[in-house]
N, C-alpha and C positions, 0 to 999 in steps of 0.2 A: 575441546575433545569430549566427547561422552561415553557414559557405558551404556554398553544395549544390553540388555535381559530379554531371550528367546524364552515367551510364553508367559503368561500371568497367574499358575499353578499356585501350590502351598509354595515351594521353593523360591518360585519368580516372585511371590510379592513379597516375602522375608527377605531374598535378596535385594529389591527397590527399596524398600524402607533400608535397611542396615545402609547402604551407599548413599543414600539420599542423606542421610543422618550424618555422613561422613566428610558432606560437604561437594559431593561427585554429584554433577549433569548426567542426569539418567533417562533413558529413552526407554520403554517397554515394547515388542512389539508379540501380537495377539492375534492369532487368524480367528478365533469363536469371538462371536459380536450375543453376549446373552447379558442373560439378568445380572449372573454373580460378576459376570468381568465387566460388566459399566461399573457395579457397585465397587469391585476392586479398585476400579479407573478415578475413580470418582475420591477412594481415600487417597490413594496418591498423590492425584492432583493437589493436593494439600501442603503435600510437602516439594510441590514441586517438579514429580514424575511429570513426563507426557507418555502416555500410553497412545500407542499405533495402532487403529483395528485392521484386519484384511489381511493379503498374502505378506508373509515376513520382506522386508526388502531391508538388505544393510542401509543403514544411513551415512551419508557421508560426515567424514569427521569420527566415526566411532574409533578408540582406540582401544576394547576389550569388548569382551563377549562374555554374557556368562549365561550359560545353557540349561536347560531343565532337563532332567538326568532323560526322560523316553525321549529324546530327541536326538534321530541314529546320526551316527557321524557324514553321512552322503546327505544329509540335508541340504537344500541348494545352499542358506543363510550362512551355515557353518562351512561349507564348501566354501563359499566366497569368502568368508573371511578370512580362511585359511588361504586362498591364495593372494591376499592382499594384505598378508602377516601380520594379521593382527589375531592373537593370542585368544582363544578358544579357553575356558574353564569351565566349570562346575560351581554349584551350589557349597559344597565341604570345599572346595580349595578357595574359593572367595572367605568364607567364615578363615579357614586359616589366615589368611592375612588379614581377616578385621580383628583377629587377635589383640588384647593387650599386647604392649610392647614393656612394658615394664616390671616385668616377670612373675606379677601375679595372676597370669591364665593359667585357667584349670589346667589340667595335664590330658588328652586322649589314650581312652584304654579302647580299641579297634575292634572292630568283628567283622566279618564276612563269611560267605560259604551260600551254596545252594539251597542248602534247608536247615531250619533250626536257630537261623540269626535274631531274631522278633525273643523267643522265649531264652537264649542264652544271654544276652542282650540286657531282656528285664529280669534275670534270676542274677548278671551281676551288679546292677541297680541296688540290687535288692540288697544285695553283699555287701557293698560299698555303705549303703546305708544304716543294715547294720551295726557298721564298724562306726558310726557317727560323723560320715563324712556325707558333706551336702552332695547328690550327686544323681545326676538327669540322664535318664536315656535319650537318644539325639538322632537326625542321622535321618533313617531312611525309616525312622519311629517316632512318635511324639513328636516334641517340639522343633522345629525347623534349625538346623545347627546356625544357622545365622543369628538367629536371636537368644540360643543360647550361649554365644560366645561372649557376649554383654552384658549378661550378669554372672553374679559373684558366686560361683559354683565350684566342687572343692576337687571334682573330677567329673569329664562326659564319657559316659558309656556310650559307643560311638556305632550304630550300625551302619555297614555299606554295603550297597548293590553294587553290582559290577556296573551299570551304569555309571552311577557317581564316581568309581574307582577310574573308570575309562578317563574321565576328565580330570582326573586329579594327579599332581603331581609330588608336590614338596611339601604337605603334612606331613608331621614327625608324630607319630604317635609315641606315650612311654613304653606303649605295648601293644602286640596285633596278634590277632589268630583269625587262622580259616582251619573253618568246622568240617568244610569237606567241599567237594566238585565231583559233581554230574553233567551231563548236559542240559542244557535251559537255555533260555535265549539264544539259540542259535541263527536266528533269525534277525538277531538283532546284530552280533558280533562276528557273521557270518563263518564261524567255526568253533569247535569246543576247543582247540588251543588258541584261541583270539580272549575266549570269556576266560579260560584260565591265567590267560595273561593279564585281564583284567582285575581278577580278583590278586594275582602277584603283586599290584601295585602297592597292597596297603603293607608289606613286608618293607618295601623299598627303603623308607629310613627310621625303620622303629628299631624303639632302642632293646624291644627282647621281641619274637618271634617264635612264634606259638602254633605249633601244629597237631595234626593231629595223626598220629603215626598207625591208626587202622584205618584210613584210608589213601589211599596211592596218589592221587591228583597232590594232595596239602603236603604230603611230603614229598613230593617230589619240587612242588612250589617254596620249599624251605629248604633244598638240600645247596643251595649256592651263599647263603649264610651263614657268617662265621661258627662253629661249634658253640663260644661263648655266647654267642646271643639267643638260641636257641631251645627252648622247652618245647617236651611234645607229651601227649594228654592219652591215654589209652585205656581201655575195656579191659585189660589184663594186668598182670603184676606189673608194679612200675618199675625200672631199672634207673641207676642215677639218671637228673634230669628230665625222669617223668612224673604225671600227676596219674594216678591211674588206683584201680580197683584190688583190694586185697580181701575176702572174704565179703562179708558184707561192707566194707570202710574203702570210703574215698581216702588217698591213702598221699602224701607230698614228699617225694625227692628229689625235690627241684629247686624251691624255694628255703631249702634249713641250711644250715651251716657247713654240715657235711653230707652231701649227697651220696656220698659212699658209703656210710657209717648209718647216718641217719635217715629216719622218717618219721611225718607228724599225721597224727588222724586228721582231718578235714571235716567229715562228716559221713553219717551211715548210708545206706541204700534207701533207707525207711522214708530219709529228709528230702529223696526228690520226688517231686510232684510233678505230672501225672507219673506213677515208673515206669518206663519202656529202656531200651540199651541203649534206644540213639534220646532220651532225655538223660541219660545219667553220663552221656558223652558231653550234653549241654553243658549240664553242671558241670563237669571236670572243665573244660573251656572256659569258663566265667569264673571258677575259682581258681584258676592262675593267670587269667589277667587281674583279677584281684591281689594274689600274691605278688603279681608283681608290681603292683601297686605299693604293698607293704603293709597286706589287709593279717590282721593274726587267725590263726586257725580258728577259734570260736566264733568268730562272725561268720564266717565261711557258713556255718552249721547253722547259725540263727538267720542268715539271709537265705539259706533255700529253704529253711522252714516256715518263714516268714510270704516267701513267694507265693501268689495269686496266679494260676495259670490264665494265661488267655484262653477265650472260648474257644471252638471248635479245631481241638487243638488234644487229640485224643481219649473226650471227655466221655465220662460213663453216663450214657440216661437216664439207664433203668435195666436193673431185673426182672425179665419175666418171665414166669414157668423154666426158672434155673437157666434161663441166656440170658447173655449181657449183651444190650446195645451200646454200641459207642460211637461217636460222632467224631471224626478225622478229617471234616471236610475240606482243611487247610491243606493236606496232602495232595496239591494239585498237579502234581508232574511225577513219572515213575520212581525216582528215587524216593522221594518223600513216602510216598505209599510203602514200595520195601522195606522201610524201617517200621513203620505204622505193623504191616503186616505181618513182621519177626518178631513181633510184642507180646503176639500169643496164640496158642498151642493148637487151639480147633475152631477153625474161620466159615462163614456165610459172609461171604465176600460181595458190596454194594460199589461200581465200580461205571467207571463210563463220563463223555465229557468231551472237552476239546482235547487232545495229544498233543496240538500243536508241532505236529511231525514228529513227536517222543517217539522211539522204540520201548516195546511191553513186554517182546520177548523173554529176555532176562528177567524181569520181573515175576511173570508167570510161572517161569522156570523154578527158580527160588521158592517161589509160593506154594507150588502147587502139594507139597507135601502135608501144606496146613490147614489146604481145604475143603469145605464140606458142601462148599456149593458158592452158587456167585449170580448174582443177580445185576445185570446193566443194563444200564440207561444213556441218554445223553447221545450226542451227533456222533462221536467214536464208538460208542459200543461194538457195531461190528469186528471193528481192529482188535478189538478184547476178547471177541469171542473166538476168533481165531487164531490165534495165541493158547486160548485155552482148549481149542480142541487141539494145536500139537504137541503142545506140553500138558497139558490134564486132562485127557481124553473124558477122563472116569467120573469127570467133577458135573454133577448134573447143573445145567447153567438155563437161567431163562434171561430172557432178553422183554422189558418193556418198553414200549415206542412211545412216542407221544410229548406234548411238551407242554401241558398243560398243569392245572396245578394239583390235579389231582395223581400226581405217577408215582410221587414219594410215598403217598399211600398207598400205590398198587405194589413199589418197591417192595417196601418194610411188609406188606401181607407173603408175598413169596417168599422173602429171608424170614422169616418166623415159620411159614410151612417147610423152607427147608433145613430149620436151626434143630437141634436134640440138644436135652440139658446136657449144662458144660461146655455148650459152644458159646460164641463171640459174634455176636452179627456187627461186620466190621463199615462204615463209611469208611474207606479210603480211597477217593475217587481216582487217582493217578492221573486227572485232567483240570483244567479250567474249567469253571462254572459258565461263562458266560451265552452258552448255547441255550440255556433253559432257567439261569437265575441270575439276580444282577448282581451278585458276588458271593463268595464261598462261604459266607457267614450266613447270607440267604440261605445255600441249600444245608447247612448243614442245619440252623433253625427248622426248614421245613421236616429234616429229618426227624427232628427232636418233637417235633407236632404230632408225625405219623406213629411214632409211636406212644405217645401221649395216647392218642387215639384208641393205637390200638389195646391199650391196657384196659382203656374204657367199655370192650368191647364183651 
């Protein structure tokens, strides 16, 4: 009997190695026939793999499957095997079972959510580490959770996509939180209550469950969960059982002895980096799966101070003639932007992109109070601007065409003609890059060029 691995990805060769290692007949199979997947082919075969090029075809004899998280469930390969019952996983439910068995495996502290998983993620990395515990981001970040499962690590901060959540079944995390649900992939999960079921998954056997109670989707995804297992994270005063905001102080009534009685400072407003509401939501999320960890309040404080934001990831430029650029170009779907764009007070709004069938309505709606103009680009533009002339009539908006590489500079010269000291010229594209750049770190780089540029000027 063998296991097959659909695809030869980051996920698909950490899983052939880990099973190959484990003494399992491993089959790969590969429809791209390139450089990296001969060289992939090529270590495997080392250990043993046979990797398949061409259209996937089940093999006979297979008795698992373990899938590459973009690979939709109507897939023929997966289709077929599910109807010749043989058991369908994931990349995170395979590492679950190459777990030690002898009960010194790390413990999983969980994440998910539509936005904000990547930097709450590594802000509790960061905690964890702090506190003197060995302790690796994993997941749908860094290192492949299959190969960290096999070394000696003292907890995984555990990211998931609803992807991997889809395939996964009986991880036990010590602890799980979702940040929040929007719509996203719907294209992939064919509805927003299919993705929100997906991301429900990682609640399913954790032993505390973490929500986040300003947003409706995560609580509404936590309310079938005992009362005891349950902490939820908030922007407001915390009441027993939350982690939440008290003046400037990240504030804990969840984790002390008496939630009723008591509470313990965590850390100030100062300690999160970059500050916006939906990063100081991050932090509250990462510092009670930490807490529930058994992390004490001062590391809390020195791991978000300690944290390194990833780039394009609501980062300042530059000041110029009293406006601030800032580069958001990870905000690639409308929710993401919305929190980007509640960050602050008087906006020249850079905007445009793939949708990927999002609604901007709402978004615009929301915004429109904040801004002082909006400048778009990208294959959706038009969708944007029509949005903005029914909800912001008043907002003078240009539209640049083109896809070449000179537009971010045509961009950044309009948003500076239309910025007045005290504004914010904002990247928050509310779409995918991939119409005009080959990934969102590309256009927000370019961003960071153009106005390089234009300071030069």
């Amino acid at each position: 009997m063998s296991v097959v691995i659909a695809g030869l990805g980051v996920s698909g060769l950490a899983a052939a190695r880990g099973l190959a290692e484990s003494g399992e007949r491993v089959i790969v199979l590969e429809a791209a026939d390139g450089e990296r997947q001969r060289a992939a082919a090529a270590e495997l075969a080392a250990s043993g793999v046979e990797v398949r090029f061409g259209e996937p075809v089940l093999p006979q004899g297979a008795s698992l499957v373990v899938t590459s998280p973009g690979w939709r469930p109507d897939h023929p390969l997966l289709v077929a095997a599910a109807d010749a019952g043989i058991p369908v996983i994931g990349e995170v439910e395979l590492a679950w079972h190459l777990r030690s068995s002898d009960g010194s495996a790390a413990p999983w502290l969980a994440l998910t959510g539509t936005n904000g998983k990547t930097t709450a993620v590594r802000m509790l990395t960061s905690i964890l580490t702090a506190a003197g515990h060995r302790a690796l981001a994993v997941g749908n970040v860094g290192l492949p959770i299959v190969d960290a499962v096999r070394e000696p690590y003292d907890a995984l901060a555990v990211e998931l996509s609803s992807f991997q959540l889809h395939w996964s079944s009986s991880i036990e995390p010590l602890a799980a939180a979702v940040l929040n649900v929007a719509p996203d992939h719907i294209d992939w999960h064919g509805s927003l209550e299919e993705y929100a079921a997906a991301k429900e998954r990682i609640f399913h056997n954790a032993g505390t469950v973490i929500y986040n109670a300003d947003d409706e989707w995560s609580t509404r995804l936590a309310e079938p969960y005992g009362q005891g297992r349950r902490v939820s994270f908030t922007l407001g005063v915390p009441r027993p059982g939350q982690v939440g905001v008290v003046e400037d102080l990240l504030v804990d009534r969840a984790f002390v002895s008496d939630p009723v009685a008591e509470a313990e400072e965590l850390a100030s407003l100062t300690d999160v980096r970059p500050f916006a509401p939906h990063n100081v939501a991050n932090a509250l999320a990462a510092a009670a799966l930490a807490r529930a960890y058994g992390v004490p309040a001062e590391a809390v404080r020195r791991g978000l101070t300690d944290f390194v934001p990833d780039p394009h990831r609501i980062a300042h430029v530059a000041t110029l003639g009293e406006v601030d650029y800032v580069d958001d170009s990870k905000a690639t779907n409308p929710h993401a932007a919305a929190a980007s764009l509640a960050a602050y007070p008087s906006i020249v709004w850079i905007a445009g992109g793939q949708l990927k069938g999002a609604d901007v309505d709402d978004l615009v709606r929301q915004a429109a109070p904040r801004l002082r103009g909006a400048v778009l680009l990208g294959a959706d533009r038009e969708r944007i601007r029509e949005a903005l002339a029914r909800h912001a009539a008043d907002v003078p908006v240009v539209e640049v065409p083109g896809q070449d590489t000179g537009v971010m500079d045509r961009v950044v010269t309009e948003a500076a003609r239309l910025a007045s000291p005290g504004d914010t010229v904002l990247l928050a594209p509310a779409g995918a890059s991939l119409d005009m750049f080959a990934s969102y770190g590309a256009r927000g780089e370019a961003f960071a060029r153009a106005v390089r540029r234009l300071a030069e000027r």
